[in-house]
C-alpha positions in Angstrom: 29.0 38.7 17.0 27.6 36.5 19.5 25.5 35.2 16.4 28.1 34.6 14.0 30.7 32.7 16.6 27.8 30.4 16.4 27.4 29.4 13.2 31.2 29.1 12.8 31.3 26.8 15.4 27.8 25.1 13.6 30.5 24.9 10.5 33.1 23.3 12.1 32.9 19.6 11.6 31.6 17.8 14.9 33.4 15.2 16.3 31.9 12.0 17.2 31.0 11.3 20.9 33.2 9.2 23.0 32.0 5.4 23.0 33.9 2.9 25.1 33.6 0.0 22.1 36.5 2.1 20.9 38.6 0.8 23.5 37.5 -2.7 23.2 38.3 -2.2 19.0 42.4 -0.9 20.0 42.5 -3.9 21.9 41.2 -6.1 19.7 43.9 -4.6 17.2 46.7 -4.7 19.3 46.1 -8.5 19.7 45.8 -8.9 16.2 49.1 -6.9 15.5 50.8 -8.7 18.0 50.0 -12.4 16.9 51.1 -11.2 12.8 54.4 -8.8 14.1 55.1 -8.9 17.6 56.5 -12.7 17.1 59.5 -14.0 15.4 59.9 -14.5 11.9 62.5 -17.2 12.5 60.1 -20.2 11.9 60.9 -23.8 11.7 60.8 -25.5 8.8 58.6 -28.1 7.8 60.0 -31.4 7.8 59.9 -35.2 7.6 61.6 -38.5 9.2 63.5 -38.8 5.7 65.1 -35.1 6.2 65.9 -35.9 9.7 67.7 -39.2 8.8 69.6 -37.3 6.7 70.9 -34.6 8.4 71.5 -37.1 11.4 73.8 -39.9 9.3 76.0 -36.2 8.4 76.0 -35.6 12.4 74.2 -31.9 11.9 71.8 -32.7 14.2 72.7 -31.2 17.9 69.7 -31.7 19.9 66.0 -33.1 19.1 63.2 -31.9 21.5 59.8 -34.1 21.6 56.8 -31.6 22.3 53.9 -33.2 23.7 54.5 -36.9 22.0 53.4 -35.0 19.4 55.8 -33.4 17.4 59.7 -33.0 17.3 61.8 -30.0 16.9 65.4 -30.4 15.5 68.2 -28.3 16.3 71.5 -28.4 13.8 75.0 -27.3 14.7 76.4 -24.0 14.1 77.7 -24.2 11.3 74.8 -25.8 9.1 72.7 -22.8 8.1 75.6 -22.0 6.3 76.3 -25.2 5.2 73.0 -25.7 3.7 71.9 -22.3 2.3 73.2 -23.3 -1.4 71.2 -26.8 -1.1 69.1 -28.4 -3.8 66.4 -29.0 -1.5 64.4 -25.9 -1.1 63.3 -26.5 2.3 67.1 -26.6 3.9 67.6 -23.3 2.1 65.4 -21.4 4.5 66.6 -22.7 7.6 66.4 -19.6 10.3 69.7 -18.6 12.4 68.3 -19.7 15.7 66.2 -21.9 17.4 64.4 -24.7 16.0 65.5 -25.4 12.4 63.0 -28.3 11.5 59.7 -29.1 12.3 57.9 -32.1 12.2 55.1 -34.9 13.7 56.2 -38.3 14.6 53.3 -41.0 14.9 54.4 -42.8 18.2 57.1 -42.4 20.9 58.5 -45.6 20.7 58.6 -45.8 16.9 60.4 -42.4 16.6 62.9 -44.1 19.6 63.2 -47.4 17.5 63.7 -44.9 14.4 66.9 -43.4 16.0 68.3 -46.3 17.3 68.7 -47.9 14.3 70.1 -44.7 12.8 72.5 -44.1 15.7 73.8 -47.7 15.2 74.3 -46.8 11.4 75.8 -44.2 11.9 77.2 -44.0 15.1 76.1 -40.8 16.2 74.6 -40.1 19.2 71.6 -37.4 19.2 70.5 -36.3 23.0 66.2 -36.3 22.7 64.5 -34.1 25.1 60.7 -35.1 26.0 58.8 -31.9 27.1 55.2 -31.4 28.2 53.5 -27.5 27.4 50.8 -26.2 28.7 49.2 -23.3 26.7 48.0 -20.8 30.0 46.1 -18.7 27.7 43.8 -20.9 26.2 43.4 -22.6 30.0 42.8 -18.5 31.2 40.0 -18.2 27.9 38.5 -21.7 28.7 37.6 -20.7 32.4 36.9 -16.9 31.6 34.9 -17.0 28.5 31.8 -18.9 29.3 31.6 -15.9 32.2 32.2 -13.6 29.8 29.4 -15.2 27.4 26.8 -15.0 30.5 27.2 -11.6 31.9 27.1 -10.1 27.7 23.3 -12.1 27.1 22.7 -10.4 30.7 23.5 -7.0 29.4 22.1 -7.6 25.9 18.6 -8.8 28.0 18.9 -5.9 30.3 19.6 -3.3 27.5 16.7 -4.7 25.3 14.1 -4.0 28.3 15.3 -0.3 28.9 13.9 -0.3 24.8 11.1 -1.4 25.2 10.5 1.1 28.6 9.1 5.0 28.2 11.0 7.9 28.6 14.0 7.1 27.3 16.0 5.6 30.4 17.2 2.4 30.6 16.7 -0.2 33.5 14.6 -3.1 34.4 12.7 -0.1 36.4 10.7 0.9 33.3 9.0 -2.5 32.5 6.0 -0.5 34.0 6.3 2.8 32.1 3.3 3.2 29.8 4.5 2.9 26.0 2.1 5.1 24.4 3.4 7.3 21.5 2.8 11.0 22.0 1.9 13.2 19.3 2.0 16.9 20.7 0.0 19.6 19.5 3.0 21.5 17.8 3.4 18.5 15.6 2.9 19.9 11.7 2.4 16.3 10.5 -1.3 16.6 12.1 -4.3 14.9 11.3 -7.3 16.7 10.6 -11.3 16.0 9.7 -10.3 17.3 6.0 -7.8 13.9 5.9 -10.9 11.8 6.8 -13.5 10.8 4.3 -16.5 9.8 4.8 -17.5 8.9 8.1 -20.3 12.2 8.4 -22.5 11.0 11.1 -19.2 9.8 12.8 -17.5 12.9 12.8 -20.6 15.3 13.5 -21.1 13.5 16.8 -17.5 13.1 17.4 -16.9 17.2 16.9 -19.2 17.6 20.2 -15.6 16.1 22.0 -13.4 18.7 20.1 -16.0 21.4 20.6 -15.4 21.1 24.6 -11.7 20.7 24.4 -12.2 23.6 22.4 -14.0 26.0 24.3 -14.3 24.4 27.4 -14.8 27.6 29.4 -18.3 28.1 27.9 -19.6 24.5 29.4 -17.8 25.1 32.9 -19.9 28.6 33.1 -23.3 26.3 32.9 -22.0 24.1 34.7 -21.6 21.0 32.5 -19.0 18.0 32.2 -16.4 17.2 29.9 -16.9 13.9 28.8 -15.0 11.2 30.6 -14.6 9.3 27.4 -16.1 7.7 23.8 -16.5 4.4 22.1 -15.4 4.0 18.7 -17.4 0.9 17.2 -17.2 -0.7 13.7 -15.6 -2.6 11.8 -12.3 -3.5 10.8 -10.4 -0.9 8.8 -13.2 1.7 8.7 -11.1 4.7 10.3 -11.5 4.6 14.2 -8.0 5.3 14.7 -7.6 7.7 12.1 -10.4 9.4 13.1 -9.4 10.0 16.3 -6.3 11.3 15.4 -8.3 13.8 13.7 -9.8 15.1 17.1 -6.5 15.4 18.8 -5.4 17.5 15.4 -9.0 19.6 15.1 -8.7 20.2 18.8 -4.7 21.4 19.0 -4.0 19.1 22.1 -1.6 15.9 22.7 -2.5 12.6 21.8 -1.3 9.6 23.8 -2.1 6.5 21.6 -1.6 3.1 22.9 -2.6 -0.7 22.1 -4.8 -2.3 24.6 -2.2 -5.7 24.0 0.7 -2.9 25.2 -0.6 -3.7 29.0 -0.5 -7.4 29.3 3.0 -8.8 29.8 4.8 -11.6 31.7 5.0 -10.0 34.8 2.4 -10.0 37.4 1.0 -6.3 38.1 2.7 -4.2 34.9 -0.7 -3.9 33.4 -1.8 -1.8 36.0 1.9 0.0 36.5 1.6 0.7 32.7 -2.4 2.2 33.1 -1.4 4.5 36.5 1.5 5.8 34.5 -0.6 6.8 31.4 -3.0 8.6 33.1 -0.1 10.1 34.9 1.8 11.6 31.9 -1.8 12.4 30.5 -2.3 14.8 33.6 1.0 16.3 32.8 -0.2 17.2 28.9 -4.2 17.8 29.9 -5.8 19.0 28.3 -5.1 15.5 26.1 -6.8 12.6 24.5 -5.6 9.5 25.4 -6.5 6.7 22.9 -6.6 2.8 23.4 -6.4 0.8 20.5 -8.4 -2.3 20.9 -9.6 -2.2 24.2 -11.1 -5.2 23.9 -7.4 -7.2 24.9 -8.0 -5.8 28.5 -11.5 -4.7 28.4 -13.2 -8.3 28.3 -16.2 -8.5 30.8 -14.6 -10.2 34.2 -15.1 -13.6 34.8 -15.8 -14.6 31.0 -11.8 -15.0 29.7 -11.6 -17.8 26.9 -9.2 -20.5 28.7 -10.9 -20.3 31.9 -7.0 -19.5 33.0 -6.6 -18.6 36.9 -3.9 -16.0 36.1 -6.2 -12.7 36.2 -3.6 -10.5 35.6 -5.9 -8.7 32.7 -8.7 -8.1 35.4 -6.0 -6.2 37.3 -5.3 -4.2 34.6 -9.3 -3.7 33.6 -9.9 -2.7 37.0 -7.1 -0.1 37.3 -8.7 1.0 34.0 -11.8 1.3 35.8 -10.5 3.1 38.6 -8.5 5.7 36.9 -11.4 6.2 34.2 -14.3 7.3 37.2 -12.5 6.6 40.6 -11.5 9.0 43.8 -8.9 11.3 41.6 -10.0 13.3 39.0 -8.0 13.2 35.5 -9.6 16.6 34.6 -9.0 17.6 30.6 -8.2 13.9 30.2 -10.7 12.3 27.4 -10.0 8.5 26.4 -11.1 7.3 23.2 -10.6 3.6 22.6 -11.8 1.7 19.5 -13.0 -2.0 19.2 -15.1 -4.2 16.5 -16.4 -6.3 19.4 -18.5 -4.2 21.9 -20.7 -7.0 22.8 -17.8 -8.7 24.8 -16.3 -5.7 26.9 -17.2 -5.2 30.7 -20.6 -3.8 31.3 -18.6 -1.5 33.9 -16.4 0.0 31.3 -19.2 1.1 29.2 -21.0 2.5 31.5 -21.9 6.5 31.8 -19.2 8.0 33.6 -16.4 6.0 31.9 -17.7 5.8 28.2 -20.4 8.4 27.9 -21.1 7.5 24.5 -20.7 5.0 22.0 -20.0 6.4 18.4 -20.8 4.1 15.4 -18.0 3.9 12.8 -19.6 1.7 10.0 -18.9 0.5 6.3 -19.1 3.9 4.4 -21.9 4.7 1.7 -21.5 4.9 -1.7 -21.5 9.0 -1.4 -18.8 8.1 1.3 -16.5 5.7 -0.7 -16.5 8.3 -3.5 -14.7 10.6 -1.0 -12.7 7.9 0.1 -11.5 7.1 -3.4 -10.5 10.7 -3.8 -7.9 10.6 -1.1 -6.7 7.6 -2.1 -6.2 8.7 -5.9 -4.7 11.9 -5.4 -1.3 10.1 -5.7 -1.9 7.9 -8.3 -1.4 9.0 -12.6 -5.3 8.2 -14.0 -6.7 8.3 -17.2 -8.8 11.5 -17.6 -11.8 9.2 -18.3 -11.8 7.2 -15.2 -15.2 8.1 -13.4 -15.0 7.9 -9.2 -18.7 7.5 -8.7 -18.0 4.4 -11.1 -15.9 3.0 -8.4 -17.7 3.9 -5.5 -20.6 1.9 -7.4 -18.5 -0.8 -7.7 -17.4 -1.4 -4.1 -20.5 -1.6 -1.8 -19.4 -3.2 1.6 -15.7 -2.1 1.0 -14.0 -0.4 3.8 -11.4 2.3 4.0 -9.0 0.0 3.9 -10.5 -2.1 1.4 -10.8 0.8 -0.8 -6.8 1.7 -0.3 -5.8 -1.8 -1.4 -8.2 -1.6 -4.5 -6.4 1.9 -5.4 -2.4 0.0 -4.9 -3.6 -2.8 -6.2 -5.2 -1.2 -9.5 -1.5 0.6 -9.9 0.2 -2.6 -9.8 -1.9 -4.4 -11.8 -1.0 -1.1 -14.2 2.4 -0.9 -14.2 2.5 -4.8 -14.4 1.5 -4.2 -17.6 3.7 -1.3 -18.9 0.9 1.3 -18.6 1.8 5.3 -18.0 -1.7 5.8 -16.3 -4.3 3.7 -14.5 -7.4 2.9 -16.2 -11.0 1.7 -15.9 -9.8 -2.1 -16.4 -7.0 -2.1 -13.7 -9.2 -1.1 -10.9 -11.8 -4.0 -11.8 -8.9 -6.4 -12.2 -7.8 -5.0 -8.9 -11.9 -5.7 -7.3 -11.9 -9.2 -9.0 -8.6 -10.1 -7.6 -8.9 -8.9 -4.1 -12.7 -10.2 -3.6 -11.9 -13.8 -5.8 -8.0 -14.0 -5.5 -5.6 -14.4 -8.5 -7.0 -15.9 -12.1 -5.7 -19.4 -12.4 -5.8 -20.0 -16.2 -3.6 -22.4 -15.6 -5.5 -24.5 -13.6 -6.2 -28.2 -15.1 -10.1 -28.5 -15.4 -11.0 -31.3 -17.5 -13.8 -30.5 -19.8 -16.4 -32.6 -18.2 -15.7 -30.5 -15.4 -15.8 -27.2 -17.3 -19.2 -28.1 -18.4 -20.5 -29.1 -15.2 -19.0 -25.9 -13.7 -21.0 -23.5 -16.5 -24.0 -25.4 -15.9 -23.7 -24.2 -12.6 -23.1 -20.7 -12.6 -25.4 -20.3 -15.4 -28.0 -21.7 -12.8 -27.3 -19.2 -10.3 -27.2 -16.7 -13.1 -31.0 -17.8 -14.8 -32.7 -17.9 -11.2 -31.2 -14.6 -9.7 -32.5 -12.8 -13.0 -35.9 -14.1 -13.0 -36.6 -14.1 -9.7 -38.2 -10.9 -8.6 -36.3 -10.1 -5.7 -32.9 -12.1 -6.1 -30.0 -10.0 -6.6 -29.1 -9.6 -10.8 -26.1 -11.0 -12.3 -23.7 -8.6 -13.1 -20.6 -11.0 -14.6 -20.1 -14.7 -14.0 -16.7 -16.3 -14.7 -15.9 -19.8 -15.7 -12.4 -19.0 -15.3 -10.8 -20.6 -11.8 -10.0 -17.7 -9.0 -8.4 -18.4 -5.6 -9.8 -21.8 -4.5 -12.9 -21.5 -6.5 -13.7 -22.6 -10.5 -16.4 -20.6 -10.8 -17.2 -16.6 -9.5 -20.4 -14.6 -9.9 -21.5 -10.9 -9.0 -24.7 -9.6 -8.3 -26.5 -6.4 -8.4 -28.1 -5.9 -4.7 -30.2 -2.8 -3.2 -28.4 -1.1 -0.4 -31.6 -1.8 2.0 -31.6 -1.4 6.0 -34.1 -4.5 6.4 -35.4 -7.7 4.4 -38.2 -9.4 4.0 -39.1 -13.0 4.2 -39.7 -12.9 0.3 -36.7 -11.4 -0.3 -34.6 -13.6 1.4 -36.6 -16.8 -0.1 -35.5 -15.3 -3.4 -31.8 -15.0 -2.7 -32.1 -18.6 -1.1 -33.4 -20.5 -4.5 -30.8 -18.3 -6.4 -28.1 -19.6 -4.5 -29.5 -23.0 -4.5 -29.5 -22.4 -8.5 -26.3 -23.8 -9.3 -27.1 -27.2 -7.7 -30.9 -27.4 -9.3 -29.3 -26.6 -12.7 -27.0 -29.5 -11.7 -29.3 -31.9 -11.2 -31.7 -31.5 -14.3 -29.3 -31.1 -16.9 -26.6 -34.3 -15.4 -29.3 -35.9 -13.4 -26.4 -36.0 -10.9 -25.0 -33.6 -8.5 -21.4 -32.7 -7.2 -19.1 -31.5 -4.4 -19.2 -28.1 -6.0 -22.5 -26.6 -4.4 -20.9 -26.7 -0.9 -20.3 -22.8 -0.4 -24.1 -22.7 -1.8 -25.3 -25.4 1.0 -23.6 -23.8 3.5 -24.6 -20.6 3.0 -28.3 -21.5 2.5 -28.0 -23.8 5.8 -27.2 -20.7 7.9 -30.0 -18.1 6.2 -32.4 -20.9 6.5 -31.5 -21.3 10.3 -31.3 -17.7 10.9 -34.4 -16.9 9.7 -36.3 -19.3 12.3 -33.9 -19.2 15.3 -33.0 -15.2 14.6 -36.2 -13.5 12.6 -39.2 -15.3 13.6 -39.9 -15.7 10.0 -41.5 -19.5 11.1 -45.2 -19.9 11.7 -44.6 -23.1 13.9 -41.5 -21.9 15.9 -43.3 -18.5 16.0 -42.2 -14.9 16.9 -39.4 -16.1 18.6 -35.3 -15.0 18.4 -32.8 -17.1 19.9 -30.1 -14.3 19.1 -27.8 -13.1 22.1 -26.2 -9.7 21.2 -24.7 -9.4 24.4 -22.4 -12.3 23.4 -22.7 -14.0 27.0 -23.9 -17.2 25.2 -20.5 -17.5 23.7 -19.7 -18.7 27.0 -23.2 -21.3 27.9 -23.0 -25.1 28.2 -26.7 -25.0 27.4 -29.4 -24.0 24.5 -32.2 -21.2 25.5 -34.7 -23.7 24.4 -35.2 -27.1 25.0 -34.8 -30.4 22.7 -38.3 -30.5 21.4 -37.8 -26.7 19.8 -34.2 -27.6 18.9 -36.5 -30.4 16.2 -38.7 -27.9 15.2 -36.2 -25.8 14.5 -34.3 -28.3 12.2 -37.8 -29.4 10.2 -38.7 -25.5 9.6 -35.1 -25.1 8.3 -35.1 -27.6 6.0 -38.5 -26.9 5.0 -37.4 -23.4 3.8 -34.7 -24.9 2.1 -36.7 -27.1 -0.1 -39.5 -24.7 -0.3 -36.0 -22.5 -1.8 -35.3 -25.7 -3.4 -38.5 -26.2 -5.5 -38.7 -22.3 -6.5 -35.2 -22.6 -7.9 -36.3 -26.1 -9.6 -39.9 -24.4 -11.2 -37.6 -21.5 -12.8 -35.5 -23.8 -14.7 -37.8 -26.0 -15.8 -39.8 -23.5 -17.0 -36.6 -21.9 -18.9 -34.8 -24.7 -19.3 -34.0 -23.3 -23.0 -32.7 -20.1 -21.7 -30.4 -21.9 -19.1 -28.9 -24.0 -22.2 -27.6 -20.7 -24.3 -26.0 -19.2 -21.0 -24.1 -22.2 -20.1 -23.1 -22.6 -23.7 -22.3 -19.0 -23.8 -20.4 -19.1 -20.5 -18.6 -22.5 -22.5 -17.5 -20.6 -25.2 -16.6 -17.3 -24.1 -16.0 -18.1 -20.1 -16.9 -14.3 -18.9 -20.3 -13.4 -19.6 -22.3 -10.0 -18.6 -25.4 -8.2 -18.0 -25.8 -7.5 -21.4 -25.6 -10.9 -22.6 -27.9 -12.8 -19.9 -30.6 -9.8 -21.0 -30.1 -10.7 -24.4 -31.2 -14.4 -23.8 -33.5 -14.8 -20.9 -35.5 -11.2 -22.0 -35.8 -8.1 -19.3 -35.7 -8.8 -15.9 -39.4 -9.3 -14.6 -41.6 -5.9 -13.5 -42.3 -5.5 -9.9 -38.6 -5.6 -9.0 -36.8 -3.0 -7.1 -34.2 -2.3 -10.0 -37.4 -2.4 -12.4 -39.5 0.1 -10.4 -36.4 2.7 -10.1 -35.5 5.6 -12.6 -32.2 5.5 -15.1 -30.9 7.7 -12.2 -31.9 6.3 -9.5 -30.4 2.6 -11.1 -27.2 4.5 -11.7 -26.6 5.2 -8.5 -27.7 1.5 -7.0 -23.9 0.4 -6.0 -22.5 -3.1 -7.6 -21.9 -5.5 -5.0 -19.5 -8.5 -5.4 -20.4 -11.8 -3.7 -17.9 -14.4 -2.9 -17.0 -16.4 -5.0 -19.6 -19.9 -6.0 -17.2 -22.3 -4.8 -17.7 -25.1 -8.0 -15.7 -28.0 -6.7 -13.9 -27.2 -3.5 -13.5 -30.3 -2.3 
């Protein structure tokens, strides 16, 4: 019974809760009511000087009453409603019964007064004129009351957007220092999981130690170990840190309280610390929990280093209540932070020390095995054509994050739909590469045909040295066409290799320097458009002195800080004499680079000619096409040494785009 009174009260249509704008609304309509019905209809008419002469020469006029200099208000006799209610002019017909009859402005006092005198003489009437002065109180009461009124509402509207912003719920100025961290509880079905994560293996075998102990934590408290205090999530942007540790929280079944290091830092002196004491606080409450800080590095930069060399150290507060809550007197036990950054080399040596961070976890740019997997989740939504081949696209996308590889799947379904497709093929998720890598084809653009020329000369340079050259990266397409800021857009064919040798990068060097060499020799003049090519040689030629010891005069020496703290130095680590030597070995490499790239297209200068031609006539030009012309690519290779298989499996990267005339 007691079951079935429920529901017919569940049935019964609910009634909306009591809100005191309601009152200020019947107010508000009362006024507005009153003003159209509560006055009288009886309304003088609208009148001029010429009606009022008038009525007075046939003595109808009883009284006249000046309002504020202003305007004049007429009353008639008795009798001359009446009198007047069959008149040809329209305006006398609707004369009201009382009050005021007529209506009207007069320009000046003493015109109106010069006006009646001359009447009255005429005529001989007499009129009585009343001069009043009114005062309207309400507007007077509105003008003293409403800029009050205007203050106190901004107050409230202030005050009321705070108590938003605050935790918990409550409004008040009170909860500026509540921690705003959003809490996903364990009973939540929309939970994240290591089967919603792919790629990331190493990543998530290390990080399944912390959901292990949160797991079965009894087993580690019998042998007397520790629960982690916390981990490091490393890497770079968009490669899953905080997915990924939303998947802990979910494998593990406990609360997750996430939370954005910026969420600390405010105007007011000492809420960065309020907001830390009260996160650990509600993570006590939950334990055991994960608590996870989103770019630690807004709070976690080392003390003493802030950019701005500000005095207001109101995000060392906050670092050091981080510090004391993480490893101080009180113990958060079941409390695990995980925090996530993609700049570890500038956070606080005491943060990321054992006790606080016990380890560091390593989230990098997936593998082509891994981007496969990625590419999976991603499709799954998407209508494909049966043909389309994932290991294709995983081959396609080396250096691609997970988020990379997400826009490449939207953008691919765009690029469809754009063009009345029912299903997404092969070409739309290359259109979708090309575009997001080189921006948007501008077919459009106006490139004079000098230009054009000059611009195929120069990819077909890059294109002729990096497939000759035995350890340059192959061409896989070079474009013509303009894309984004650049006219011209190659990509290359690179090994997926953990180190490089001094050959190799030579090679790349005189294949980027290509497109200028081809330049010169075929205009005997060269251009603005090499200056993505210089710059990018200048900094590999540097690197590998300053950085690699890859210099016989400068020596096995590296000038490379990884802690960062140079950032922050007014001086070089070396002195003015190795800052020359430096300079002469860099631009030694670079001609050395230079002359390589010059030998190759002299030697094939034929070759060169038929690719730029090609590239001329046809403006996209592949693989196929360069192999055809300049022969196979030379043996020794890396790409000639490998199987069909093992080729098949080497991933395509795109490079940026070969800037042809930026400037």
């Amino acid at each position: 019974m007691a079951k079935k009174e429920q529901q017919k009260n569940n049935n019964l249509p609910q009634l909306p809760r009591f809100n005191i704008f309601w009152i200020y609304g019947l107010i508000a309509l009362f006024i507005v009511g009153w003003s159209l019905l509560g006055q009288k209809n009886d309304k003088p008419v609208e009148g001029d000087w010429a009606m009022v002469e008038q009525l007075v020469e046939q003595g109808d006029v009883k009284q006249i009453r000046v309002v504020n200099r202003e305007q004049a208000e007429v009353f008639l006799v008795a009798d001359a409603e009446q009198k007047y209610r069959e008149s040809e002019d329209e305006r006398l017909r609707r004369l009201p019964a009382t009050g005021a009859q007529i209506l009207f402005t007069i320009g000046s006092v003493d015109a109106f007064r010069e006006d009646m005198k001359a009447v009255e003489a005429v005529t001989g009437e007499r009129v009585p004129i009343v001069y009043v002065n009114e005062k309207n109180d309400w507007l007077n009461i509105m003008g003293s009351i409403l800029p009050w009124v205007l203050i106190i509402g901004v107050w409230i509207f202030i005050m009321r957007s705070m108590s938003r912003g605050g935790a918990g719920g409550g409004a008040g100025i009170m909860n500026v220092g509540k921690a705003r961290a959003q809490v996903f509880d364990k009973d939540n079905k929309k939970r994240v999981t290591f089967k919603d994560v792919a790629g990331l293996e190493e990543a998530k075998v290390e990080i399944m130690e912390i959901v292990d102990f949160l797991k079965h934590a009894e087993k580690y408290r019998e042998l007397g170990a520790k629960i982690p205090k916390g981990a490091l999530l490393v890497g770079p942007p968009g490669t899953g840190k905080t997915l990924l540790a939303k998947a802990v929280a979910g494998e593990a079944n406990v609360p997750f309280l996430s939370i954005s290091g910026s969420d600390f830092v405010e105007m007011f002196v000492g809420v960065g610390a309020s907001r830390v004491r009260d996160l650990f606080e509600q993570a006590k409450q939950k334990a055991p929990c994960i608590v996870f800080i989103d770019e630690i590095d807004a709070i976690g930069r080392a003390r003493g280093k802030n950019a701005g060399f500000s005095g207001n150290d109101e995000r060392e507060n906050t670092l050091n209540q981080l510090l004391t809550e993480m490893d101080g007197f009180q113990t958060n036990a079941g409390v695990i932070v995980l925090a996530a950054t993609n700049r570890a080399d500038i956070l606080d040596k005491a943060l990321m020390r054992a006790g606080r961070f016990d380890r560091q976890i390593e989230v990098g740019l997936p593998d082509i095995k891994e981007r496969e997997e990625i590419f999976e989740v991603h499709l799954r939504p998407l209508k494909l054509d049966p043909q389309l081949d994932r290991s294709f696209l995983a081959r396609q996308t080396p250096g691609f994050s997970g988020a990379d590889i997400a826009n490449v799947c939207n953008e691919a379904a765009l690029i469809a739909a754009r063009h009345g497709k029912k299903q997404i093929a092969k070409e739309d998720f290359l259109a979708a590469i090309d575009r997001i890598i080189g921006g948007l084809e501008r077919k459009n653009k106006i490139v004079t045909d000098a230009e054009k020329r000059k611009i195929a000369y120069h990819e077909a340079g890059h294109a002729t040295v990096s497939w000759l050259l035995k350890h340059a990266s192959p061409l896989i397409k070079v474009t013509i066409i303009p894309r984004g800021k650049a006219l011209g857009a190659a990509w290359y064919l690179p090994e997926e290799r953990q180190i490089t040798t001094r050959e190799q990068l030579m090679d790349e060097m005189a294949a980027t320097l290509g497109g200028r060499v081809s330049e010169q020799l075929t205009f005997g003049e060269i251009s603005t458009g090499a200056l993505n090519d210089l710059e990018r040689v200048t900094k590999q030629a540097y690197a590998m002195v300053a950085y690699y010891g890859m210099s016989d005069k400068v020596g096995n020496l590296s000038f490379y800080d990884s802690t960062g703290q140079s950032d922050m130095a007014f001086t070089k680590p070396y002195s003015n004499q190795t800052a020359e030597q430096i300079d002469r070995e860099a631009r030694a490499l670079i001609d050395c680079a230079y002359a390589m790239a010059e030998q190759v297209l002299t030697e094939h200068s034929d070759g060169l000619k038929q690719v730029a031609e090609l590239l001329l006539e046809r403006e996209v030009i592949f693989t196929e096409d360069v192999e055809r012309i300049l022969g196979a690519r030379p043996k020794g290779t890396a790409e000639a040494e490998k199987s069909p298989e093992e080729v098949a499996e080497t991933p395509v990267e795109v490079i940026a785009p070969e800037s042809a005339a930026i400037e």
